[in-house]
N, C-alpha and C positions, 0 to 999 in steps of 0.2 A: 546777047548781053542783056536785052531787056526782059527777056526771062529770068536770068540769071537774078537779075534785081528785083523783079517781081519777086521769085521766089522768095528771095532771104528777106522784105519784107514782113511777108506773110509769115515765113518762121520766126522773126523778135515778135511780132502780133501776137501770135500764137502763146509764143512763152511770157511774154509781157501778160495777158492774159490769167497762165497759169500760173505767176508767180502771184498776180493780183486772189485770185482764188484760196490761194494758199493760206495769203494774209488775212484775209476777208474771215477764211472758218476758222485760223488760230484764235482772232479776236473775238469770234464768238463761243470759240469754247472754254476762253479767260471772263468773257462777261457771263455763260453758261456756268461757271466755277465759286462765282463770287456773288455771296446770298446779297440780297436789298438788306440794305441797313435799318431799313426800318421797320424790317419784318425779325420774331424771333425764330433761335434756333429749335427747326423742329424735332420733338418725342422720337426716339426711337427706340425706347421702353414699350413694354409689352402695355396692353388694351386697359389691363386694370392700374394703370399709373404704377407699377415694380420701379422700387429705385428711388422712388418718393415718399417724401408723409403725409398725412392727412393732418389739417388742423382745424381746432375749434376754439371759435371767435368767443371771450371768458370776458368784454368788457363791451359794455352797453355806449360806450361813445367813442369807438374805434372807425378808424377809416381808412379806403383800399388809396393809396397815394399814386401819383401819377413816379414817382421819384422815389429812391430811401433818402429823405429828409420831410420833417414835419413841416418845413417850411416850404414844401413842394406843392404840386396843386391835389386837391384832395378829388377823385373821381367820384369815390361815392361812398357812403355809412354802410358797415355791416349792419344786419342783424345779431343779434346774441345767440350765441350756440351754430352760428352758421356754422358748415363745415369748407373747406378751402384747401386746395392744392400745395402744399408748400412746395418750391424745385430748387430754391437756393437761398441763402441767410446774406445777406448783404449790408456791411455795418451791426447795425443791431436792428435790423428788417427781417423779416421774410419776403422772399418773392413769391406771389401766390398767382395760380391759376385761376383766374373769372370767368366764370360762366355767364354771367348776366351781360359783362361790359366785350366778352371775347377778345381778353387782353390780359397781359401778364400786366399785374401789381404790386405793391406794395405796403406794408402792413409789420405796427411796429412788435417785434416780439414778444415783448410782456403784455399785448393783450390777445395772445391766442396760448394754447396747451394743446401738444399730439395726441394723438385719437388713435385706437386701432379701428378701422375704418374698413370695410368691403365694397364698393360703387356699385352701384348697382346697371343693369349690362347698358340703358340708355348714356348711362355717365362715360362708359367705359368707350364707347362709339364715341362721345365726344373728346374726349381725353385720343384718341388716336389718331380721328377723322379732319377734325375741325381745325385749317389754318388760327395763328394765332397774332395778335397787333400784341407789341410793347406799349406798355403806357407809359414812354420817355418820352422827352422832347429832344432827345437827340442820343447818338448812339454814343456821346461820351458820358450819360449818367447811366449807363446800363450796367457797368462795374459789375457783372457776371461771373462768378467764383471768387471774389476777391475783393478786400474792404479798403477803401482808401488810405488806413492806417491813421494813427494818430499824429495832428501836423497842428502847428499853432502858427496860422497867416492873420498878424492883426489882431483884431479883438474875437474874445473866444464866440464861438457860434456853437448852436446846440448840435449835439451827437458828434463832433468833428475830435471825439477824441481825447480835450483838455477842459478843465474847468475847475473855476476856483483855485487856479497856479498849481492843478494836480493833472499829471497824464493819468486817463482812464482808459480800462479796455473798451473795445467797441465790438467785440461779440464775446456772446456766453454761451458754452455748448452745456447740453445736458447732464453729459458724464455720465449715459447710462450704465456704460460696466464698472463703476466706482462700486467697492467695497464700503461700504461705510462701518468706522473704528469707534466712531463714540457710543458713549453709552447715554443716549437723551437723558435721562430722568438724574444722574450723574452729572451732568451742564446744567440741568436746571435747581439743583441744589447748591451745585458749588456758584451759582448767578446770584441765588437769595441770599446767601452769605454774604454780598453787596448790596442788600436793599437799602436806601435811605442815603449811599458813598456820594459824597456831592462832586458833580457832573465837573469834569474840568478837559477841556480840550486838549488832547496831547497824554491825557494821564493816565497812569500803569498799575495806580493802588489803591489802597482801602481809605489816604488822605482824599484821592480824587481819580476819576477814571471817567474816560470816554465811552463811546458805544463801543468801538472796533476793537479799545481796551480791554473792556468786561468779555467779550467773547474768545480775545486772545488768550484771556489768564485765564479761563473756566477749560478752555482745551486746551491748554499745556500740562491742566493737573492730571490730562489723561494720555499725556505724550504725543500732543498731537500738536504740530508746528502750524499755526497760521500766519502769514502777511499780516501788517499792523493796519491798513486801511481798511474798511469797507468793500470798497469798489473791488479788490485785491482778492479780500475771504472770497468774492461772491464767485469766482473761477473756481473753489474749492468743493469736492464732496458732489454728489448726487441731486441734480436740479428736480424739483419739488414744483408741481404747482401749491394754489392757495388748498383747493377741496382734499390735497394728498397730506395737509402737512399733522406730522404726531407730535409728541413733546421732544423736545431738546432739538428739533431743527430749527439753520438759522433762518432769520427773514429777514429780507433787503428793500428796502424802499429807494424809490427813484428821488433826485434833487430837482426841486421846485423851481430851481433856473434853468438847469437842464437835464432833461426828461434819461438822455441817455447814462448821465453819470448816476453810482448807484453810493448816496453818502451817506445812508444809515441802518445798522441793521442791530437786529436783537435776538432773544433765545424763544420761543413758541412754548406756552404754558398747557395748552389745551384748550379749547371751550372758546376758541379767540383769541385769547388774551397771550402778550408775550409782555417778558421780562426785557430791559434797555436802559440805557445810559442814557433820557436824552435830555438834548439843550432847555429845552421847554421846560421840561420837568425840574432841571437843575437839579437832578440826583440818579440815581438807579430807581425805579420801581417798574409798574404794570400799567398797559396800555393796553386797549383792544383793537382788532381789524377794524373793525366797525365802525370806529370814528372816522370821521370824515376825511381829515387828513390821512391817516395810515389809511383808508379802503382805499382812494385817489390815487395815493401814491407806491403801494404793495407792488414788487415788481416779479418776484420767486423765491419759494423758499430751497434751502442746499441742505441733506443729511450727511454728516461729516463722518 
């Protein structure tokens, strides 16, 4: 009998045991499964970054953000002309690859332009090889493929989507396969046909017209339907940087409250200079890039 008892002892040991083992490498192959949250998801694209874009840094007071919001903590200033990783648009961000900080960042879209870009094979080592740190402070601002959408909690906050009692978009794509219908030099005569129209917010005619006005009624006369807002046109037509742009594209400028909404925009004359509706002006006439305001505030231009 007292064998009998030893025995089956030893046999629940045994299985207690192997049931404990069991559990012990499930759990390790569920914490083996599930990445650190504060590490990003790694490259599995080929050496030379395939699958991504390059971009180049087009403004002299831009910087890599720990976050996509301006009001996030700023990591560090580009250089002008740098060139940067893009791996994903977020808001109206790019997520950019760093090399300097070896950390995924943040960087506002209107101050970089794609590049066709080759790495050269040190870059390409790094781009495959080199673990990589988020520059989040936590894995709920990492919003990775996907933009938090336009939401209005309280009072309006920059890039969050609303401003000035208008929803705005919060990402602009390029629209590289867009066909563009207008005929520039066509926009830009039926625009002068309003020089002098005094500037009225909301207006649709030759008594008074806005910016988003004048550029609606110069491309209807070409049959080409645009949205009445600004912010609205700037989804439209083929995204332009500043060095690309010809006559009769439009330009958008950023709002001076908030950087992400885009409230005004005008027709491109050439030589710098575009045709606009604006408040300042209190009429339709000419304006150059190069003024301080418009260079500051230039966000892209669209060929429609």
């Amino acid at each position: 009998m007292a064998n009998r008892r030893t025995w089956g002892k030893l046999v629940a040991a045994a299985m207690a045991g192997l049931a404990a083992l069991l559990l012990g490498s499930a759990a390790a192959l569920a914490a083996a499964a599930t990445p650190p949250e504060a590490v990003a998801p790694a490259f599995n694209e080929e050496a030379d970054g395939a699958g991504f874009d390059w971009v180049r840094v087009i403004s002299d007071s831009a910087q890599l953000m720990a976050a996509p919001s301006h009001r996030s903590r700023p990591v560090r200033e580009t250089e002008l002309f740098e060139l940067l990783l893009a791996v994903d648009r977020v808001k109206s961000f790019y997520l950019v690859r760093d090399a300097r900080t070896e950390s995924f960042l943040f960087i506002d879209q209107f101050a970089v332009e794609f590049v066709d870009y080759q790495p050269p094979k040190s870059e390409q080592v790094f781009l495959r090889d080199v673990p990589m740190r988020l520059g989040v402070s936590s894995p709920a601002d990492q919003l990775f493929g996907r933009s938090s959408g336009a939401r209005r909690s309280g009072r309006e906050k920059a890039y969050d989507g609303y401003c000035a009692g208008k929803w705005y978009p919060t990402r602009y794509y390029e629209n590289a396969d867009y066909t563009p219908r207008a005929d520039g030099l066509q926009l830009v005569r039926d625009a002068q046909r309003y020089t002098g129209t005094r500037y009225v917010y909301g207006g649709n005619s030759v008594s008074g017209i806005d910016c988003s006005g004048l550029v609606s009624a110069v491309a209807r006369q070409q049959g080409i339907s645009l949205p009445r807002r600004a912010a609205l046109q700037a989804e439209v037509g083929r995204m332009v940087t500043r060095s690309g742009l010809r006559t009769g594209d439009l330009v958008f400028f950023r709002d001076h409250r908030d950087p992400g909404y885009l409230s005004h925009v005008g027709i491109y004359l050439g030589g710098g200079r575009f045709i606009h509706a604006g408040s300042k002006l209190g009429k339709v006439g000419i304006s150059s890039l190069s003024e301080d305001y418009y260079s500051r505030q230039f966000a892209f231009g669209r060929r429609i």
